[in-house]
C-alpha positions as CSV (number, residue, x, y, z in Angstrom):
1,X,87.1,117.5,112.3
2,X,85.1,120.7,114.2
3,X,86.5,123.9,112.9
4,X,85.9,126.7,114.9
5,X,87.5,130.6,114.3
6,X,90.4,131.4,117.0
7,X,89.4,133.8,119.5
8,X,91.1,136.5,120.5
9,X,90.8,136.0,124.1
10,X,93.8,135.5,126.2
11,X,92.6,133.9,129.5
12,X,93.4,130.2,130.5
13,X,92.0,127.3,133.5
14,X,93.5,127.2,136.5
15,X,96.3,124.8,136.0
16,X,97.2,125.4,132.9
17,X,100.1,128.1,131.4
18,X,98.5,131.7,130.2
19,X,99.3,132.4,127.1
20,X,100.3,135.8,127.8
21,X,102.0,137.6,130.4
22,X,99.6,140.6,130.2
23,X,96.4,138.2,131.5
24,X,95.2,139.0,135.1
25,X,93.5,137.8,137.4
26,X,90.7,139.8,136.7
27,X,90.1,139.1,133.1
28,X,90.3,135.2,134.0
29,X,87.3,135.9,136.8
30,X,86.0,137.4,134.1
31,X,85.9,135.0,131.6
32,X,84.3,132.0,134.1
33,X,81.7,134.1,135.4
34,X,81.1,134.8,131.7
35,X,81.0,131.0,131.1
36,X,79.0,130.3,134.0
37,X,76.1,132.9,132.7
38,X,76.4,131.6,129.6
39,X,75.8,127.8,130.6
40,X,73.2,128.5,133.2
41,X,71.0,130.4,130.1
42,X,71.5,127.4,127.4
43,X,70.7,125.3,130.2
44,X,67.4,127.1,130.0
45,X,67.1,127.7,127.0
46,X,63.5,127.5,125.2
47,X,65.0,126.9,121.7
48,X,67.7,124.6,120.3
49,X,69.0,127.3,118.3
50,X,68.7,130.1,121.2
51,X,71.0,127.0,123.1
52,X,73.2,126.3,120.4
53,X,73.9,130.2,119.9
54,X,74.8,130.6,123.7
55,X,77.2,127.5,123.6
56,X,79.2,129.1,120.6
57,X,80.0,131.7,123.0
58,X,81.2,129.8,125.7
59,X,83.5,127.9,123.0
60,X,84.5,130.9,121.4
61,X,85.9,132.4,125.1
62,X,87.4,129.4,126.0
63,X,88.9,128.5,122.8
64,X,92.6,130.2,124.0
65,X,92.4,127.5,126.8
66,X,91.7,124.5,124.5
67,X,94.9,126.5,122.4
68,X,97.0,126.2,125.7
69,X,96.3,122.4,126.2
70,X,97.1,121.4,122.8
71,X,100.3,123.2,122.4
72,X,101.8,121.1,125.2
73,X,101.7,118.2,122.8
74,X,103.5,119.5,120.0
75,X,106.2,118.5,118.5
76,X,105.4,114.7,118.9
77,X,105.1,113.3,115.9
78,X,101.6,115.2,114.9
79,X,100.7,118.6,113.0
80,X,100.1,121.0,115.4
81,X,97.1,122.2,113.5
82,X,95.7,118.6,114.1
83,X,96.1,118.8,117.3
84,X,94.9,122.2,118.0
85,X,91.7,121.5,116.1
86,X,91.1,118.3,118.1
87,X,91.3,120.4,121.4
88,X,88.9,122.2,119.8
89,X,86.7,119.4,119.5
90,X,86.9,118.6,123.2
91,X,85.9,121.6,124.2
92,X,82.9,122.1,121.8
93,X,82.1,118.0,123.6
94,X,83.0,119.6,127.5
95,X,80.7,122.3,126.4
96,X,77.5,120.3,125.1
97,X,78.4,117.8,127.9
98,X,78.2,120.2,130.6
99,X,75.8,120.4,133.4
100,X,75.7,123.5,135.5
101,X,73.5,122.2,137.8
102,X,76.5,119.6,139.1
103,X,79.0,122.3,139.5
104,X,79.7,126.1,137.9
105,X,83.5,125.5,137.7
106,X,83.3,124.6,133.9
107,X,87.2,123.9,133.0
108,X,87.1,121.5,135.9
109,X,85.2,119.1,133.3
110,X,86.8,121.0,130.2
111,X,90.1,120.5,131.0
112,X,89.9,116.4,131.3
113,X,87.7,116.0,128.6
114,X,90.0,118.5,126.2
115,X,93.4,116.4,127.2
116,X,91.1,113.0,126.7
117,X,89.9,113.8,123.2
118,X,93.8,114.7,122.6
119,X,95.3,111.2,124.0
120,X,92.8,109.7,122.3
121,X,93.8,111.1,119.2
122,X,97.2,109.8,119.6
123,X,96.2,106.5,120.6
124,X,94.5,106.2,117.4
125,X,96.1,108.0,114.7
126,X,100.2,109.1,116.5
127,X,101.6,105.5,115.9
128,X,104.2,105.8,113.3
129,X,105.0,102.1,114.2
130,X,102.0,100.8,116.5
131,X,103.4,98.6,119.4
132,X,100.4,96.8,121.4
133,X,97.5,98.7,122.9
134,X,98.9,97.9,126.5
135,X,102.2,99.9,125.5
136,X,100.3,102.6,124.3
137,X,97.9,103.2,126.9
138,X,100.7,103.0,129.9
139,X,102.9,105.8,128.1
140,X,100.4,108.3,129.2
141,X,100.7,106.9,132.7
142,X,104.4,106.7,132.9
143,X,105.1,110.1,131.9
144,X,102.4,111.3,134.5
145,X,104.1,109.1,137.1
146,X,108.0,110.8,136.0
147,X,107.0,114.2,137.3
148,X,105.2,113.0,140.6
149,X,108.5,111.5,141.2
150,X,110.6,113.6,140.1
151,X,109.2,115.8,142.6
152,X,109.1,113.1,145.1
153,X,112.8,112.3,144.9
154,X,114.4,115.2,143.6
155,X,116.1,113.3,140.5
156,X,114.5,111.1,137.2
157,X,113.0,108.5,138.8
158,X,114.4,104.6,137.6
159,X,111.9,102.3,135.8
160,X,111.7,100.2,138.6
161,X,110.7,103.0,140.7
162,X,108.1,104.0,137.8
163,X,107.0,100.5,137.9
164,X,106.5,100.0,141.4
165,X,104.6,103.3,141.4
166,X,102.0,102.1,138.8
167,X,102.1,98.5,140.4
168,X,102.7,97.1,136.9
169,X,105.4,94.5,135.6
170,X,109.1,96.5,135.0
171,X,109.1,94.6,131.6
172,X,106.3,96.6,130.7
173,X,107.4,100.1,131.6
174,X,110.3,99.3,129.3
175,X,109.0,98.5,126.8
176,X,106.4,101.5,126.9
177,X,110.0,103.6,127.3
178,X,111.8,101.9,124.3
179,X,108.4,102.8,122.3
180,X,109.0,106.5,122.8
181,X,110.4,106.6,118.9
182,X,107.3,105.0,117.7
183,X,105.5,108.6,117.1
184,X,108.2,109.8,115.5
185,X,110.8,108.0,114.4
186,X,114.8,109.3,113.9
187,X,115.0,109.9,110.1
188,X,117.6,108.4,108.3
189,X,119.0,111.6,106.8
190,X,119.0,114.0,109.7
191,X,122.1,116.5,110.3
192,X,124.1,116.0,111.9
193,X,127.7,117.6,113.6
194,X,130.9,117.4,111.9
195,X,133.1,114.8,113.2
196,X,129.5,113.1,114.3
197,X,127.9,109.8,112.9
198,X,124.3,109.9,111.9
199,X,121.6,107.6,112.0
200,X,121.9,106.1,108.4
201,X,125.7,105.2,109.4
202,X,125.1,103.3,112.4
203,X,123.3,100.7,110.6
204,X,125.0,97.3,110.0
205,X,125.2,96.0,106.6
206,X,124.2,93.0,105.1
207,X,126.4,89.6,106.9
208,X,128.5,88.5,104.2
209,X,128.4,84.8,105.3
210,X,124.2,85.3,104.9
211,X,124.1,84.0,101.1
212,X,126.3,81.3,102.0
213,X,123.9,80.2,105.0
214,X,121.8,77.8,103.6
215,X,124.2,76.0,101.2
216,X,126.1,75.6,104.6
217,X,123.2,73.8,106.4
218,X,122.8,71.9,103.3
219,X,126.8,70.4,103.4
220,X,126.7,70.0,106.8
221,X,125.3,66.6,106.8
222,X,126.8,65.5,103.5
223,X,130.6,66.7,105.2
224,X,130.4,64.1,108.2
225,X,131.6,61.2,106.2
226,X,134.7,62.3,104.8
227,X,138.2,61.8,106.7
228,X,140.7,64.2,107.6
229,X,143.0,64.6,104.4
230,X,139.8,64.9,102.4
231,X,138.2,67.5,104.6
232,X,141.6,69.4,104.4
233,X,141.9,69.5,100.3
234,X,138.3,70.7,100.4
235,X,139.0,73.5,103.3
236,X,142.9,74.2,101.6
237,X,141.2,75.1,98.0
238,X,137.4,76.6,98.3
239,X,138.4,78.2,102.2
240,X,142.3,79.0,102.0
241,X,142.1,79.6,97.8
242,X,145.5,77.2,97.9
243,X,146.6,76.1,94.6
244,X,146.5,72.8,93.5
245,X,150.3,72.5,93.7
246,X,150.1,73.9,97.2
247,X,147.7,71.5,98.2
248,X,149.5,68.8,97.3
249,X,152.7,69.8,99.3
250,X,150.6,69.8,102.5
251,X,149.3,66.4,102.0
252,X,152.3,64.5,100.2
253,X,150.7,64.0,96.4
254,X,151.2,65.3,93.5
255,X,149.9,68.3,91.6
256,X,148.0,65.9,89.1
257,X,146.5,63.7,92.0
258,X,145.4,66.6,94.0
259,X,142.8,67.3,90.7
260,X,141.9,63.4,90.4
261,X,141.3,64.3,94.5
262,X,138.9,66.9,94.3
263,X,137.0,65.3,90.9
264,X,135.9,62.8,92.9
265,X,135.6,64.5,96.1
266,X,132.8,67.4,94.4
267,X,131.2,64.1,92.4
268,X,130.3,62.3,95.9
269,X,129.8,65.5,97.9
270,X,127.0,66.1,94.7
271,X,125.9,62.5,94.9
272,X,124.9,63.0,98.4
273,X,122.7,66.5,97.8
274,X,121.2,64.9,95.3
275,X,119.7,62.2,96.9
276,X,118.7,64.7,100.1
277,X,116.3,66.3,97.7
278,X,113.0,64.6,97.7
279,X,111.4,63.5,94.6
280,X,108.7,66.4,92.8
């Protein structure tokens, strides 16, 4: 990571928020023509360290810029310190990159290259949970496509609308939109208001029929041969927790046959497991 010391200057690109209200116009004209000498001479330059001295200006003047950038992706699931230190990065990249003689305007390139190295950034390292690279990639484009329409129609725009936009599947600008927890997921214990329910209680607990599941399956096949009364005594006792007496009120027997009953019954119902299981 490129550390460099925050300037003091208070000027920002076209395009993007000033940082203060006390900036004019006139300290922003300023600060480009600035740039612009100091490009054109490192362009020049006889020396690599005469260059190299005359691009740390230009990064130290433009540093509130790469500031300005940065702080419009806080609060997204990375430090802010990261972030600012990676716009940092993209502008000390716009400012090697740069080629005055293909323009003057230098936070025409700056700008991109700054938000890049930042998207980048969270492409690779913002993923909490990391859904597939086609997810990630189009989040960028959906939220760029939200406010061109929102301004288009006056209102959110629908996924469908976002999808048609893009000209991509509507499957896959929802699942780009369910993935917006992914950088930052809900924790468990957040407060919460009185009266309110928070994250941690809306989960379901465990199914209670889940530890019975596979002894189910495994009596299912074993459970088709036996006839009506039989399936009765079995669903009366282990299902209904009927006595033995009370069983054999239902089906006409007596409390001493119902246990002679269900003897056998469990005997042939264990027979029948047994010989399911293949040999070791």
């Amino acid at each position: 990571m490129v550390h460099v010391a925050t300037s003091t200057d208070t000027s920002g690109p076209a395009g993007v928020t000033e940082p203060s209200a006390t900036t004019t116009s006139s300290a922003r004209n300023t600060r480009r023509s600035e740039t612009a000498r100091l490009l054109d001479e490192a362009f020049r330059a006889d020396s690599p360290e005469e260059r190299s001295a005359l691009l740390d200006e230009v990064i130290r003047i433009n540093m509130q810029v790469a500031g300005e950038i940065a702080r419009r992706y806080h609060g997204r699931g990375i430090a802010g310190d990261d972030l600012d230190q990676v716009a940092n990065l993209g502008l000390v990249k716009a400012a090697q990159g740069f080629d005055p003689s293909h323009g003057t305007d230098f936070l025409s390139f700056a700008v991109p290259t700054i938000r890049g190295e930042i998207r980048r950034y969270f492409r690779d390292f913002g993923w909490t949970i990391r859904p597939p690279r086609s997810v990630q990639e189009l989040q960028t484009k959906i939220t760029a496509a939200e406010g061109e329409l929102y301004q288009k129609l006056g209102r959110s725009p629908r996924p469908s609308e976002v999808a048609e936009h893009l000209g991509v599947d509507l499957e896959l600008v929802l699942d780009s939109l369910a993935a917006n927890g992914c950088f930052a997921p809900v924790s468990l214990d957040t407060p919460v208001a009185e009266g309110e329910s928070g994250p941690g209680d809306r989960l379901g607990g465990m199914d209670p029929a889940f530890a019975s599941a596979e002894a189910r399956v495994a009596l299912k096949s074993v459970m088709r041969g036996l006839t009506r009364r039989e399936r009765r005594i079995l669903e009366m006792r282990f299902f209904g927790g009927c006595t033995q007496a009370e069983i054999g009120a239902e089906v006409g027997v007596t409390q001493m046959q119902v246990s002679r009953l269900l003897t056998r019954l469990l005997e042939r119902l264990r027979k029948r497991l047994e010989e399911q299981v293949p040999a070791a």
